[in-house]
VOFIGU-271807 format. One record per residue (C-alpha): residue number from 1; residue in one letter; x, y, z. Coordinates in pm, whole numbers, plus 50000, padded with zeros to 5 digits. Example, Ala and Ser with C-alpha at 12.3 -4.5 7.8 and 13.67 -1.06 7.14 Angstrom:
% residues 2
lummi_ketor_c1_c2_c3
1_A_51230_49550_50780 $
2_S_51367_49894_50714 $
//
This chain:
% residues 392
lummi_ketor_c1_c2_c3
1_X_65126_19527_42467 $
2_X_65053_19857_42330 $
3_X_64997_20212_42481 $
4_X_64873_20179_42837 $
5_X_64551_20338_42791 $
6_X_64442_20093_42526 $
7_X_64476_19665_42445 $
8_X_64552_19468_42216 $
9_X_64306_19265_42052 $
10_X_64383_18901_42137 $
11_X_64162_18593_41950 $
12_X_63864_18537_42078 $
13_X_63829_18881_42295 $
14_X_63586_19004_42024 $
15_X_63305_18765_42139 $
16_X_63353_18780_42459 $
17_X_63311_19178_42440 $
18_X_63009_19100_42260 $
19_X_62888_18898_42527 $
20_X_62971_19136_42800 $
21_X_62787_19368_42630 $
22_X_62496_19185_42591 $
23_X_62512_19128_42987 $
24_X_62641_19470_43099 $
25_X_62447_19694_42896 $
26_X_62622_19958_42711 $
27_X_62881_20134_42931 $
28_X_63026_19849_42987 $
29_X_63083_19719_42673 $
30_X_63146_20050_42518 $
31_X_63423_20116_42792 $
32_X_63607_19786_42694 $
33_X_63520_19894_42308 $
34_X_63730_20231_42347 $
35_X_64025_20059_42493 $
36_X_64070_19798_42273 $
37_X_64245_19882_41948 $
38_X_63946_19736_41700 $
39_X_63858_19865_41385 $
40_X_63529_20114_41314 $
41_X_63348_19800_41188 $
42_X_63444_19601_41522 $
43_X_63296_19872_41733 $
44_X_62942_19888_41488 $
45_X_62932_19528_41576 $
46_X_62925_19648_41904 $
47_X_62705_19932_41915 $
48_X_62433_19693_41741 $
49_X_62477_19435_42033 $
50_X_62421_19672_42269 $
51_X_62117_19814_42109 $
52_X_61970_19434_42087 $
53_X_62059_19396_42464 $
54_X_61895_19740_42554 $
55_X_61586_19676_42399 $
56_X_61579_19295_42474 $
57_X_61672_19383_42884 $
58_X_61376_19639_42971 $
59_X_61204_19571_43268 $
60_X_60844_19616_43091 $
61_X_60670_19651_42768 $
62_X_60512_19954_42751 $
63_X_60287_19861_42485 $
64_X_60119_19590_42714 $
65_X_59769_19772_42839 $
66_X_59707_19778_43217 $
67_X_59372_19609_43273 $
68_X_59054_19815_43399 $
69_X_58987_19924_43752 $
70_X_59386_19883_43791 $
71_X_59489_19531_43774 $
72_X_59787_19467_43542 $
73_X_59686_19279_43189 $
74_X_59326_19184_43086 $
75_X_59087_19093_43353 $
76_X_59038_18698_43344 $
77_X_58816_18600_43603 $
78_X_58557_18757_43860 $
79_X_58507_18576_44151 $
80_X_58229_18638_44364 $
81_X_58283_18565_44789 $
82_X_58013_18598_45003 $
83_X_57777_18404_45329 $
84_X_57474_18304_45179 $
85_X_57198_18523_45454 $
86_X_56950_18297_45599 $
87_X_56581_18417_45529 $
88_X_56511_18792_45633 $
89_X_56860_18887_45660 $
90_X_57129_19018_45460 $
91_X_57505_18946_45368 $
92_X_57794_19184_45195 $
93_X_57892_19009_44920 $
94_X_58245_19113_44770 $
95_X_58370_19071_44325 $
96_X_58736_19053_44306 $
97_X_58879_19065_43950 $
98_X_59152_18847_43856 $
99_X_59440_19012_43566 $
100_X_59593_18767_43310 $
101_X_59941_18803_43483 $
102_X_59735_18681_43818 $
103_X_59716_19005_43978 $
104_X_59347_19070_44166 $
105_X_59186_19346_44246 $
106_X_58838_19403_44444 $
107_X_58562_19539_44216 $
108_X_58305_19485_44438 $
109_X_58162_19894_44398 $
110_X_58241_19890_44031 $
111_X_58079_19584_43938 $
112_X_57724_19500_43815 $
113_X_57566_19268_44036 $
114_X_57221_19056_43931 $
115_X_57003_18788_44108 $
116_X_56868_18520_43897 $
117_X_56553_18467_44127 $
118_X_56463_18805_44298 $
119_X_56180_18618_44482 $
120_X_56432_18403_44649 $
121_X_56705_18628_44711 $
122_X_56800_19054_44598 $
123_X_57111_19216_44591 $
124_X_57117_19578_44506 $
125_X_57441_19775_44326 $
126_X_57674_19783_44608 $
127_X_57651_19346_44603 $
128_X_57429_19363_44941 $
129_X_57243_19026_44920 $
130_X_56894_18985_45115 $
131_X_56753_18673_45163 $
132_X_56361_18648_45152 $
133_X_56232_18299_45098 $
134_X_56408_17939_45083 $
135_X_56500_17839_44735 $
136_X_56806_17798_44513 $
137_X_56992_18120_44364 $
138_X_57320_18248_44180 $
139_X_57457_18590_44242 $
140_X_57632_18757_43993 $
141_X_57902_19015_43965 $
142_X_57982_19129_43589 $
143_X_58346_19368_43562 $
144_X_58509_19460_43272 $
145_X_58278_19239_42977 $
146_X_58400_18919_43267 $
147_X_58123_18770_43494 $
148_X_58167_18551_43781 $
149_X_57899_18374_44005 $
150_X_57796_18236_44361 $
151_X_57512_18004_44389 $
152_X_57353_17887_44676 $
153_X_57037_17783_44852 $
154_X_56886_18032_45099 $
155_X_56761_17874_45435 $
156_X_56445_17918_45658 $
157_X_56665_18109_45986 $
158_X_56614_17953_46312 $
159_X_56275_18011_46470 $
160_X_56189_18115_46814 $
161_X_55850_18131_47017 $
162_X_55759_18466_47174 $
163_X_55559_18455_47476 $
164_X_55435_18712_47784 $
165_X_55080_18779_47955 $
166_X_54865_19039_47856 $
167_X_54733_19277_48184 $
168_X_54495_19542_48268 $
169_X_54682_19917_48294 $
170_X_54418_19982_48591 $
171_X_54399_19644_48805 $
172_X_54694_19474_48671 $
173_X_54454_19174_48629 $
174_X_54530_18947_48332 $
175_X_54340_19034_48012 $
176_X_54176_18710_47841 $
177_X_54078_18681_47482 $
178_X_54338_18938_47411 $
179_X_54463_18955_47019 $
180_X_54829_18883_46991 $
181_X_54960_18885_46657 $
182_X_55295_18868_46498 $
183_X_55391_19022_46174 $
184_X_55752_18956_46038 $
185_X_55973_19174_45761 $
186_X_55762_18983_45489 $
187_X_55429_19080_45609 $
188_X_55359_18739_45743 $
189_X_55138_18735_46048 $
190_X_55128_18460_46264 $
191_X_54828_18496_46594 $
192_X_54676_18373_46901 $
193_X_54446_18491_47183 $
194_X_54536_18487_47558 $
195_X_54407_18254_47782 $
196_X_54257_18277_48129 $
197_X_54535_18413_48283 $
198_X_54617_18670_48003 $
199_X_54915_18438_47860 $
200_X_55017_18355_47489 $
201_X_55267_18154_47304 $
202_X_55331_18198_46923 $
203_X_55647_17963_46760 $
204_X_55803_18009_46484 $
205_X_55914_18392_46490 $
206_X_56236_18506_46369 $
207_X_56439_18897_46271 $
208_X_56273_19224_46295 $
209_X_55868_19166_46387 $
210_X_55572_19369_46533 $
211_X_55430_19230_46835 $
212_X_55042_19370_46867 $
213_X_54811_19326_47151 $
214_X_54459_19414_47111 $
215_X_54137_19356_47310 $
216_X_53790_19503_47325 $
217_X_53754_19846_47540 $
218_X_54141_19882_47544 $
219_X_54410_20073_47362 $
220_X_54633_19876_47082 $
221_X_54959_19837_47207 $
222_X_55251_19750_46959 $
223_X_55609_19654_46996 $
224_X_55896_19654_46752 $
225_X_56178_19382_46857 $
226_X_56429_19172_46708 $
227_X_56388_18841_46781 $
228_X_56696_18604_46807 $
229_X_56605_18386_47064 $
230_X_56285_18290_47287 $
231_X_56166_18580_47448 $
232_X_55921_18722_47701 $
233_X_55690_19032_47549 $
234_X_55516_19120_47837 $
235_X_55180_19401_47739 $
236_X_55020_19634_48003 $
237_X_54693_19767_47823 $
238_X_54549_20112_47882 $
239_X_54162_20121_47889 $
240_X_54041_20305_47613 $
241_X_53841_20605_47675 $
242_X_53482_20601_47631 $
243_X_53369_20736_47272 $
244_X_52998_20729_47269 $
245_X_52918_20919_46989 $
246_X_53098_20991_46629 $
247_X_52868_21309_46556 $
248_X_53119_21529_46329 $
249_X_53090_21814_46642 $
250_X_53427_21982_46419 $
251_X_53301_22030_46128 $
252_X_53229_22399_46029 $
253_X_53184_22521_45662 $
254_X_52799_22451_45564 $
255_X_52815_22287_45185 $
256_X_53165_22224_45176 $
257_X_53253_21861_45050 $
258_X_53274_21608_45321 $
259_X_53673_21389_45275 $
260_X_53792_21254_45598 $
261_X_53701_21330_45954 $
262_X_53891_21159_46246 $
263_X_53795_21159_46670 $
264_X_53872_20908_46939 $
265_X_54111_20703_46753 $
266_X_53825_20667_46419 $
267_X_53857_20758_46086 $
268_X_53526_20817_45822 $
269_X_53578_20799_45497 $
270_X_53344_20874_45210 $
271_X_53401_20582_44948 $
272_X_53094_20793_44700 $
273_X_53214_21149_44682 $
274_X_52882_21277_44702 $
275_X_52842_21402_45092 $
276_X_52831_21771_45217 $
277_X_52853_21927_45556 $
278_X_52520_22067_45704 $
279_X_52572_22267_45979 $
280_X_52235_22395_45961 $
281_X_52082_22029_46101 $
282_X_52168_21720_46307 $
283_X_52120_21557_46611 $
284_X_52204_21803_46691 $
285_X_52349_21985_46409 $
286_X_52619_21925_46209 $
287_X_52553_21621_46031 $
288_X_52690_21431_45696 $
289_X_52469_21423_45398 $
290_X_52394_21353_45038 $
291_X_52142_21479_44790 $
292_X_51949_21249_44525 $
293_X_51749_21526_44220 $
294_X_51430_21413_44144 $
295_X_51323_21073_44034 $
296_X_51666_20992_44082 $
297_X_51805_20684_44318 $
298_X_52125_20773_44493 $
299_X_52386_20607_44683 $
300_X_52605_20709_44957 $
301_X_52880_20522_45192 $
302_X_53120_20590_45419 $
303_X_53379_20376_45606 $
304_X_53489_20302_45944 $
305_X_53826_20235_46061 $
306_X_54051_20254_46356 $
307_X_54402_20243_46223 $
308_X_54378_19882_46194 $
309_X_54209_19825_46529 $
310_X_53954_19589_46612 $
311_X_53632_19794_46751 $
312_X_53223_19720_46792 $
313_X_52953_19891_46629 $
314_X_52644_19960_46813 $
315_X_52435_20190_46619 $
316_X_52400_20539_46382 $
317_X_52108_20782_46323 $
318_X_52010_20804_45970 $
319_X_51797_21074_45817 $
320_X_51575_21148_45526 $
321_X_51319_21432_45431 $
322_X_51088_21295_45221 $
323_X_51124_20887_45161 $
324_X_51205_20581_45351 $
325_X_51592_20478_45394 $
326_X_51725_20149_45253 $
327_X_52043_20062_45413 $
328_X_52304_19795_45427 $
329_X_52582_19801_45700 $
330_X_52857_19543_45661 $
331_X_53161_19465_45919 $
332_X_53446_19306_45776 $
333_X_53703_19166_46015 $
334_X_54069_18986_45878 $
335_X_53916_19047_45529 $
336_X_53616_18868_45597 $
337_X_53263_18990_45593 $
338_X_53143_18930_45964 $
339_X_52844_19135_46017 $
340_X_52585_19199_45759 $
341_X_52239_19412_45813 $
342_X_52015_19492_45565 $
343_X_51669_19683_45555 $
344_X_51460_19985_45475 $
345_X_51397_20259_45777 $
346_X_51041_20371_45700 $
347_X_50992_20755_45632 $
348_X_51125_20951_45899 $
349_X_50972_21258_45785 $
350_X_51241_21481_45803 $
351_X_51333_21358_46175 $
352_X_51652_21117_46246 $
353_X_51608_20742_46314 $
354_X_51852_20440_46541 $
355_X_51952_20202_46375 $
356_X_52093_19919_46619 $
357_X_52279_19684_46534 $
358_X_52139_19299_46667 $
359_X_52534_19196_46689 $
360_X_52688_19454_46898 $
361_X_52963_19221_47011 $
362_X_53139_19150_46675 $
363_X_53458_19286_46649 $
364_X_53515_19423_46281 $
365_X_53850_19639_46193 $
366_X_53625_19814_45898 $
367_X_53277_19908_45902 $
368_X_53098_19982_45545 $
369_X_52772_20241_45607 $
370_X_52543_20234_45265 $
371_X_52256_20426_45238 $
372_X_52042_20463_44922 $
373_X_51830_20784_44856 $
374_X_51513_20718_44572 $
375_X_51410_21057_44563 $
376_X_51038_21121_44472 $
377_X_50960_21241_44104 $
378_X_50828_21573_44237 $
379_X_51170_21675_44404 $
380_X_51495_21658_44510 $
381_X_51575_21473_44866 $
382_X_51825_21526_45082 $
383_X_51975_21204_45315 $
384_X_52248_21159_45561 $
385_X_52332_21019_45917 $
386_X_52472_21108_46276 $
387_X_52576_21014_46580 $
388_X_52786_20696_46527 $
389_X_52841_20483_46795 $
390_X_53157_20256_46805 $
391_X_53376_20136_47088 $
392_X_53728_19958_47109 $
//
């Protein structure tokens, strides 16, 4: 043996130094290097061991790219979790991206979602998915250039029947022949009318819906529920207040255009844009009207409404100076034309004229007033109306 700070090199220690090296990393095998007595050479062959085993023992290749949105390596797969929403409701769905070393990550915010039949079911950016009709679908999530899928087949939701009795707000007496009608999310409507003791049944309802009640000579009444199971909508009607005339009473400015006047729960419109204010005449005074020049045929109309409401018409005072009045008056009711009168009010000579309606008992939800004005070739004429009479 030799000094006792340093060893003798015995056959065969040079590999195994090499190996330790390889193993250790390099203070080990550099500590065994300086006590053995090797040659220079011997010890490059061991500085160029270590450097193989440093570089070959590191813990991570820094030249490997993390993946997007976080997850280690290149994003392999999206896949796309979610309930499928029955009809008229909605479901979180979530995107979780898989990494090429099998590391996940959810994407869900980041990702761009798409439906491949909007009618059947939407999802909007945050991968909300509303159903709206029965049919077959795929959702999509698309993250990082990598798209994954769902599909599924939306479902009519359980249906339920809504039921209750329709009274009187004064008597408490049941209200027959009442209007009940149903409208879902969709716009869908389903209806019925109450019986003899004021009581209706309608199946087949479902989610968020507006219950209405209507009936002639009381106030609309409409609920907002969510239905989930059978249930009892009970309505207590209010009598509407009598409303005898429409006869513009608020209207002020004499010549100024005539747009939109509302009272006792009806709206007139002008559908021609012709009509002015007169405060000057009426029955009494103010009054609506239109001017035709001379040897010219005019028309003017206005339209009826009450917010949707069903309502009667029972008459209106029409008015010309100089000619007779042609009119046509048409109720429409559901989109339907219901009520139809047509005919010529002779010369009125400047004075107002009834015209009464032979139907007074059809319920219409718009009412169409036309009025033509064939002015004489010597001058201009003025025509117009008053005084309409409607009731709920």
């Amino acid at each position: 043996m030799g000094r006792a700070d340093s060893l003798d090199l015995l056959p065969g220690t040079l590999e195994l130094l090499i190996l330790r090296t390889l193993l250790g990393g390099r203070e080990h095998g550099y500590g065994i290097a300086q006590r053995l007595r090797v040659p220079s050479e011997v010890r490059l062959v061991l500085v160029f061991a270590l450097s193989i085993a440093l570089s070959g023992c590191s813990s991570s290749n820094p030249s490997e790219p993390s993946g997007p949105g976080g997850t280690a390596g290149n994003v392999t797969t999206v896949i796309v979790a979610g309930t499928p929403p029955a009809i008229a409701t909605s479901s979180q769905f979530t995107a979780i991206a898989v990494g090429s070393d099998g590391s996940s990550q959810t994407v869900t915010s980041q990702a761009t979602w798409r439906s491949s039949n909007t009618s059947v079911a939407s999802v909007n950016s945050s991968g909300m998915v509303t159903a709206l009709i029965a049919g077959s679908v795929e959702i999509s999530a698309t993250y990082a250039n990598t798209k994954g899928a769902l599909t599924f087949t939306v479902t009519p939701a359980a249906t339920f029947a809504v039921k209750g009795t329709i009274r009187d707000a004064v008597s408490g007496g049941p209200v027959t022949s009442a209007a009940v009608t149903v409208k879902d999310a969709s716009g869908e409507t389903k209806s019925t009318v109450t019986d003899s003791a004021g009581q209706y049944s309608i199946a087949g309802v479902a989610g968020p819906v507006e219950v209405t009640a209507r009936a002639l000579n009381y106030v609309t009444t409409t609920r907002s529920v969510t239905v989930l199971a059978d249930m009892t909508i009970d309505f207590t009607l209010p009598r509407a207040a009598p409303c005898p005339l429409i006869g513009f009473d608020d209207l002020r400015v004499h010549g100024a255009a005539f747009t939109t006047y509302t009272a006792c729960g009806f709206t007139i419109t002008p559908t021609t844009a012709n009509w002015t204010v007169s405060t000057s005449y009426g029955h009494p005074a103010p009054f609506v009207q239109f001017m035709s020049a001379s040897g010219a045929t005019t028309i003017g109309e206005l339209l009826v409404t009450a917010a949707g409401g069903k309502f009667t018409f029972q008459s209106v005072d029409v008015y010309s100076s100089t000619t007779p009045i042609p009119y046509v008056i048409t109720g429409i009711a559901n989109s339907a034309t219901v009520l139809n009168i047509q005919n010529t009010q002779g010369n009125t000579f400047g004075n107002f004229a009834t015209v009464v309606n032979p139907q007074p008992a059809t319920q219409v939800d718009a009412l169409l007033i036309r009025l033509s004005n064939p002015a004489a070739a010597c001058c201009s004429n003025p025509m117009g109306l008053d005084n309409i009479k409607v009731a709920f």
